[in-house]
Structures are given as C-alpha cells and as structure tokens.
C-alpha positions as CSV (number, residue, x, y, z in Angstrom):
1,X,-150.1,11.6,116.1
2,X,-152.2,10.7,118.9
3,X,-154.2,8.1,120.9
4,X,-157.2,8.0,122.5
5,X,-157.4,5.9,125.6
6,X,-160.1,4.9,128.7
7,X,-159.0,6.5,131.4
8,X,-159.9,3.9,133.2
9,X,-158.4,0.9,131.9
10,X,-155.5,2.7,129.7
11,X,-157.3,1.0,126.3
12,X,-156.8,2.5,123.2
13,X,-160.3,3.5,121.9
14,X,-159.5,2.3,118.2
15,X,-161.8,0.1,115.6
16,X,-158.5,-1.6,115.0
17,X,-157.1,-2.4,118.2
18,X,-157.9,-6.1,117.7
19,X,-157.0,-6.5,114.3
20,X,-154.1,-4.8,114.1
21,X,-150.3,-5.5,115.8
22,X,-149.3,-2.3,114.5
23,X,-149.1,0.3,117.1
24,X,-150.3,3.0,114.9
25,X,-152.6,1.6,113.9
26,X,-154.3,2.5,117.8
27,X,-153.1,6.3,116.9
28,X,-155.3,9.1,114.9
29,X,-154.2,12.5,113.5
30,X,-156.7,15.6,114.2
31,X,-158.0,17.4,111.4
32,X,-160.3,20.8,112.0
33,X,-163.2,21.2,109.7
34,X,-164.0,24.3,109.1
35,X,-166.9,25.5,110.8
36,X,-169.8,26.5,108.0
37,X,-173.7,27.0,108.4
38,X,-175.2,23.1,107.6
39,X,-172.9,22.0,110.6
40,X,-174.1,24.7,113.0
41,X,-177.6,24.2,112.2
42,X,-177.0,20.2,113.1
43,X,-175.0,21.3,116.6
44,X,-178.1,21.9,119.0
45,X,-175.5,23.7,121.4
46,X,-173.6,25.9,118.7
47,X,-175.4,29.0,120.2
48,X,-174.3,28.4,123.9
49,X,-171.3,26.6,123.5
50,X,-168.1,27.8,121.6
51,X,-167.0,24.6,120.1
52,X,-164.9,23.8,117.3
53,X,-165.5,20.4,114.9
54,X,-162.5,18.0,114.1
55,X,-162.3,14.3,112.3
56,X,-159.6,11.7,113.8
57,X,-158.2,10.4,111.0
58,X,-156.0,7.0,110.7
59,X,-152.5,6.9,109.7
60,X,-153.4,4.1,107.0
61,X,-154.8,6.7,105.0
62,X,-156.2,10.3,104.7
63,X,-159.9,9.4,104.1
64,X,-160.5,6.6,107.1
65,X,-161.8,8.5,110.0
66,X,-163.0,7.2,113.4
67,X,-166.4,7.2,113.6
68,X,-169.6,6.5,116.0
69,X,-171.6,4.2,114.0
70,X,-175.1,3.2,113.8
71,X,-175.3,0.8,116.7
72,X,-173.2,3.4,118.8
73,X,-170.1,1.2,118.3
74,X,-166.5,3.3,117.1
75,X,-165.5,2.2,113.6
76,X,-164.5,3.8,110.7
77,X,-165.9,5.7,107.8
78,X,-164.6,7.4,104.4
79,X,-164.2,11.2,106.4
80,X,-165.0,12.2,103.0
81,X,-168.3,10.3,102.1
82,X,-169.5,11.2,105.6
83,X,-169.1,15.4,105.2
84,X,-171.1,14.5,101.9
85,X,-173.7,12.7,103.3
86,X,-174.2,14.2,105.9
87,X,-174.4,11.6,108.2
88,X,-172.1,13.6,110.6
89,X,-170.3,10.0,112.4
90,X,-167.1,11.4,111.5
91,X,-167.4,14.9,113.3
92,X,-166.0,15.9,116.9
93,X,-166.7,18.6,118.8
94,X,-163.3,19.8,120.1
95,X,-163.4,23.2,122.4
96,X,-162.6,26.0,121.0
C-alpha cells in the first residue's frame, strides 16, 4: 500500500482526500495489467518507449480504481468496466 503525493505541497493525490478521515483511504495498491495488443495499439509511444501499464486501486475495494476523468479531474472508476470499455482512465504507464 501506497500514496501518491505533490511533491510540492506533500498532498495526497486521492478523489477521497476530502471526504474521507480514514487515512487509507489517501493510499492505493498497484496492480500490472498485462500488456496485450488493443492496449499497445492505444499507447502512441509503445514502439519507443518500454513501458509497462498498471491500475491504482483503493483499499475499499478491488474494482475502484483511480482514474483521470473526463474533465481531467482524478476520481474513480469500476477498474473493471473501464478495461471493458475501453475508455482507458484507469490505465498507468509505469516504466518497465
């Protein structure tokens, strides 16, 4: 279990950091996904870039990931839903 902070101002970059008391609630686990073709083909730097893909996933449960949303805010989203849809909010690139 992790957190992800600003370097700059020590904040915890979590959806739930104002809602939430619980401390970790402002932590994620890392999950790898396995690397496959449709995620390659959506990675404009998979041929120059050896990186990896990962979901941050909340201790309250094993299908709320973090997630860069619409309006380019962090929040959350089923980590499941989003591999199926395709949206791709819930995907990291972690180096490899």
């Amino acid at each position: 279990m992790f957190a992800i902070r600003s370097l700059e101002t020590g904040i915890s970059l979590s959806p739930f950091r104002k809602t939430s008391k619980r401390l970790e609630d402002q932590n994620w686990f890392l999950k790898e996904i396995v690397t496959n073709d449709e995620l390659k083909a959506r990675d404009m730097h998979a041929k120059d870039l050896p990186f990896g893909y990962v979901q941050f996933i909340s201790p309250r449960g094993d299908d709320i990931c973090l997630a860069v949303l619409s309006e380019k805010s962090f929040g959350t989203k089923s980590c499941k839903q989003d591999l199926q849809d395709g949206t791709m909010q819930t995907i990291f690139l972690s180096y490899q």
